[in-house]
N, C-alpha and C positions, 0 to 999 in steps of 0.2 A: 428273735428273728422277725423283717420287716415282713408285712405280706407282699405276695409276691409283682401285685398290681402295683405297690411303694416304691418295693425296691425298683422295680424297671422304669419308675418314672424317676426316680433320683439319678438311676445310671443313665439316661437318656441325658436329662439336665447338666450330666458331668460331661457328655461328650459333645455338646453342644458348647462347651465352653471351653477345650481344648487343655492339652496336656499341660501345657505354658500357663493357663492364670490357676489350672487346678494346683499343681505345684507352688506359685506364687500364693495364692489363699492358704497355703499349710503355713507357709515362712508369715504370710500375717496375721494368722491364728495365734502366733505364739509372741507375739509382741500388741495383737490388739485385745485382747482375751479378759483384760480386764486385770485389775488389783491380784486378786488371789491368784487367780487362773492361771496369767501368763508366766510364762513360762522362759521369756528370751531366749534370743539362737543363738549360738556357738557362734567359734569365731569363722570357722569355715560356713555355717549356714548365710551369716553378714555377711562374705564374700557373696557368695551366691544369692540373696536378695537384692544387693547395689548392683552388681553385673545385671541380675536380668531388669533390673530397673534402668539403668544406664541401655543397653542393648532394647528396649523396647518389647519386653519379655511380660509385661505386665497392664492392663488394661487402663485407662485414664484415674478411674476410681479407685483400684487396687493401688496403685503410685499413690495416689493424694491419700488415702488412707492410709499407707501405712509411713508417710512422711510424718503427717501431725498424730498418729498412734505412736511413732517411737518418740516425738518429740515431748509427746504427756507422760509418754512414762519413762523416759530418760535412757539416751543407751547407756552401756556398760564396757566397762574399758575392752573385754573381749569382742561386745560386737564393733566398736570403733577401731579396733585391729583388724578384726576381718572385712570393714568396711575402704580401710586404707590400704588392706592386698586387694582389694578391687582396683582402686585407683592405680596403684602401684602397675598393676599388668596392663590394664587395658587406658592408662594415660602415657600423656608424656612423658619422658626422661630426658637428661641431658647428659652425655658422656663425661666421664668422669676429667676435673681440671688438677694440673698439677700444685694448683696453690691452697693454702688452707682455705676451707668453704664455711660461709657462713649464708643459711636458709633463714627469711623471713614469711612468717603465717599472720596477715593479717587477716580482718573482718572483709570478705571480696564484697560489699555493698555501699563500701567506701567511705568516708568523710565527708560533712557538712556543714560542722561547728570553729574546727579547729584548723589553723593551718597545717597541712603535715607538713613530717621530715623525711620519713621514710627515704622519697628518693638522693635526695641530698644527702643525707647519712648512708647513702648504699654509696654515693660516688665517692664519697672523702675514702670509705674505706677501701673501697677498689684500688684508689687511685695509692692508699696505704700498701699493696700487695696481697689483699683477701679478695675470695673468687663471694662473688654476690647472687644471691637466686631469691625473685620477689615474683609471688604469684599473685592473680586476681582477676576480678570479672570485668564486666562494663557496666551499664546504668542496673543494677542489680537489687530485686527486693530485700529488704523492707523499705532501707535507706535513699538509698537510690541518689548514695553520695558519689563524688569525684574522686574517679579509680586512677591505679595506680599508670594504666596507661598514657590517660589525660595529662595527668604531670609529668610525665616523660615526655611526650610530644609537644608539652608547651615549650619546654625546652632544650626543644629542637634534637628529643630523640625517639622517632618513631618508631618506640621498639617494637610495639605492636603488629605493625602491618609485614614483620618479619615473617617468611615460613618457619616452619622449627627447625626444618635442615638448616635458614641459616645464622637462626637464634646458635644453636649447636654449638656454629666454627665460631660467630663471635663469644661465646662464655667460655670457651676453650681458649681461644688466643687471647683474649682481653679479658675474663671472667667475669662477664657480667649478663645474667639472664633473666628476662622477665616472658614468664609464662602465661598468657595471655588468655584466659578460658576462651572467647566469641571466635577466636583463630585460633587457638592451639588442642583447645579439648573439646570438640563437640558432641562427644556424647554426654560429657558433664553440665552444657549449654541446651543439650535438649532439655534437662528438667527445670529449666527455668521459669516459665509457664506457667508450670507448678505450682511452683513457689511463690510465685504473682498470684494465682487464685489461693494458695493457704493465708499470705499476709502472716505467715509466723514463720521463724528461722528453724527449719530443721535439722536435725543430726549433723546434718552435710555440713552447713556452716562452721559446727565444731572439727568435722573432720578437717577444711580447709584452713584452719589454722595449727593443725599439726601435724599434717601429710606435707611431703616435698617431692618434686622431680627432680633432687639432684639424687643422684646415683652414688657419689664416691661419700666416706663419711665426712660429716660435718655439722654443726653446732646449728640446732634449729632453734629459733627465738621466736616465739609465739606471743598474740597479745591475748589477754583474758578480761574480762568485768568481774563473777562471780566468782569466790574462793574455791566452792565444789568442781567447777569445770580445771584449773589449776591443777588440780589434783587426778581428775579424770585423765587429762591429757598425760600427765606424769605416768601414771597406770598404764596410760594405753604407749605409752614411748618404750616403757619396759616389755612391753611384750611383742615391742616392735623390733627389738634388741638398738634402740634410741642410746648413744653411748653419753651425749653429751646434750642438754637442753636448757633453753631460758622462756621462764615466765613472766610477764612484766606488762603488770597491771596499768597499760599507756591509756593516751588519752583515746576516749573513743573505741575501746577496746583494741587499740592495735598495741604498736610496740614504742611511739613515740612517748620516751620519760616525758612529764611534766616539768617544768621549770618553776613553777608556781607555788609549788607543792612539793611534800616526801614523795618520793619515787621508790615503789615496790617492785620488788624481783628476786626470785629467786633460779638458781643455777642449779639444775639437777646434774648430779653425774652418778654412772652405771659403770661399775669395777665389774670385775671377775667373781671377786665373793661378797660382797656387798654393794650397798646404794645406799648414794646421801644426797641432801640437798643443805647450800647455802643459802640464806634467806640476807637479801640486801634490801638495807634498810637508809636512800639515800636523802642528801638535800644539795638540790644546784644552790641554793645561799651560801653553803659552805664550801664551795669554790668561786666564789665571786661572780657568779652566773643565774642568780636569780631571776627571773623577769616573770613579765602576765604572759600570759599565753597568747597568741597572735590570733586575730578572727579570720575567720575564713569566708572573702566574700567573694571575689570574682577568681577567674582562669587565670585571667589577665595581671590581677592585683597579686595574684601570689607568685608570678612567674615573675613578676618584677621583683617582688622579695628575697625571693629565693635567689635571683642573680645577684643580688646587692650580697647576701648570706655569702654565697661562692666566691665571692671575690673581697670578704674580711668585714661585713658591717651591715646595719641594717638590723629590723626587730626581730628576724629571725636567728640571725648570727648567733646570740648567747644558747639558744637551744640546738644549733645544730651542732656549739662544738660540745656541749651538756653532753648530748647522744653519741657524736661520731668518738667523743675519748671514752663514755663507757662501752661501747661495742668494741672499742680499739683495748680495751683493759682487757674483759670479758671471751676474747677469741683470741688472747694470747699473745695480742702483737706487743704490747707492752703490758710489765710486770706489775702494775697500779693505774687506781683510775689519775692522779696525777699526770701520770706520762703519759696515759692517753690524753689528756683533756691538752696536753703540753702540745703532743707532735699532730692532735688535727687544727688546733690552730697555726703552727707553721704551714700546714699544707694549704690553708685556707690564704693566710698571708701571700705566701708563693706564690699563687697563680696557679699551683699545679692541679690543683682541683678541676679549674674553669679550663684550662687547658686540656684535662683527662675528658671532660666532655667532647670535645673538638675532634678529638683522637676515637671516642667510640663512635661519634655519627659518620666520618670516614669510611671504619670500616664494618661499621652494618650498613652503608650503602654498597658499599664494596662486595662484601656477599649478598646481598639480595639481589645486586644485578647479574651477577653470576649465578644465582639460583633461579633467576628470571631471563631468559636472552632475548624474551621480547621486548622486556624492559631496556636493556641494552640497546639495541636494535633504535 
């Protein structure tokens, strides 16, 4: 027992520091504690660490600690479950769409190297009848690549500056949504900061590549680098009760296959008494779709690519119909990656792609001046 002059100086010390970081130092005790020591939290204590991180429940130094503490010593699929019932309650959602839904988790710090696809391969398939959900930041550490916003707005759809009300109506009538952290989640945008003075990717990063706000079920596709986090995310999807998921070692850690290269992936799926995963093992040469990879250098330069891709040609074209027929294989719409790779190039030939854009900037302007009347006005 402390003496008594100890004790009352330690209780002093604790009440000086309020209930809120004394609570938050128990939750860091056990993830900063060291090799032997710690201990990791449960999946409810995870929830309860990201919430009162998220909510402001924690002091500047307790946050920055226990970011790069969990990140050295790696979470565990149950704290990355309880960290995505965090997100889960206190983010976005989107109501649920009547069309089969297909969620993309990339890296929210963007691209630098490579041209993406991402958004192009989210229209072909929209415009295929899948309901689309792509999340992600703005200029965002470490990368501080070209987010998915930016390529929507370069051509000409500012999903962004949607509210969520009326992101909402349009993924429900036309299924396509992009979750925009700087506008749609700002309590996930408060710890950015952070993460600018850590300079290293914590937990969160892995969690945004396998958390979603769609609500109805649907096949999430997540990109990965490392074989361990692959698996992590597999881990954490099962205890998420995850039915249906793809991992797919893209360029950049997202989800864009390479053309240049084998393209890895694997398909988990979650039965009722069992779980397996298919391991694909592909090559665009063996559909006549090989090419380099396209560099990634201006706004300007890729939004010009990307239109020529949309409308059947150009250096992009052989990778976006590489990706749009294997996501078209892989979410059911057709029975083989053949008849995928077959029906996104008619869609491309058609116009109907280039035309499904015209049709969603419509009507998300459509609702945001209805969610705006002074915009109207």
């Amino acid at each position: 027992m402390l003496p008594d002059p100890i004790a009352a100086r330690r209780q002093q010390r604790q009440q000086q520091l309020g209930s809120d970081a004394l609570r938050f130092r128990e939750l860091l005790a056990r993830v900063g504690s060291g090799e032997r020591t710690s201990t990791g939290l449960s999946r409810a204590e995870a929830d309860e660490a990201l919430s009162r991180l998220l909510q402001g429940q924690a002091s500047p130094a307790q946050a920055g600690a226990f970011l790069i503490a969990h990140r050295l010593r790696r979470p565990r699929p149950c704290e990355l479950a309880g960290m995505a019932d965090a997100y889960r309650r206190l983010g976005p959602t989107l109501p649920p769409s009547p069309r089969p839904t297909v969620s993309f988790g990339v890296p929210f710090d963007g691209r630098n190297r490579t041209a993406p696809l991402l958004p192009l391969t989210a229209l072909v398939l929209n415009t295929a009848g899948l309901a689309v959900v792509l999340q992600g930041g703005g200029a965002m550490p470490v990368k501080y690549g070209v987010s998915q916003a930016e390529l929507f707005d370069a051509l000409g759809l500012p999903l962004a500056q949607l509210s969520w009300q009326a992101m909402g109506q349009l993924f429900a009538e036309q299924g396509l949504a992009l979750m925009h952290q700087p506008r749609h989640f700002a309590l996930a945008e408060g710890l950015i900061g952070l993460r600018e003075q850590i300079g290293k990717r914590p937990p969160l990063a892995t969690l945004e590549l396998l958390w979603s706000c769609a609500t109805n079920p649907h096949l999430q596709v997540s990109g990965f680098v490392h074989a361990p986090t692959e698996q992590l995310m597999a881990d954490t999807w099962a205890l998420l009760g995850q039915k249906q998921a793809l991992t797919v070692k893209g360029l950049e850690g997202g989800v864009d296959l390479p053309t240049s290269r084998v393209s890895i992936a694997a398909h988990w799926h979650a039965g009722e008494e069992d779980a397996f995963h298919e391991r694909l093992i592909l090559q665009a040469r063996d559909h006549d779709l090989r090419a380099d990879e396209v560099e990634l250098t201006t706004l300007e330069g890729w939004c010009a690519m990307a239109r020529a891709a949309l409308n059947g040609h150009g250096p992009l074209h052989p990778g976006l119909i590489w990706n749009s027929g294997f996501y078209l294989w892989r979410a059911g719409v057709q029975p083989d990656l053949d008849a995928g790779i077959r029906q996104a190039a008619e869609l491309l030939q058609s116009g109907r792609v280039a035309r499904c854009i015209e049709t969603l900037a419509s009507r998300a302007a459509a609702f945001s001046q209805a969610d705006n009347p002074a915009v109207q006005a």
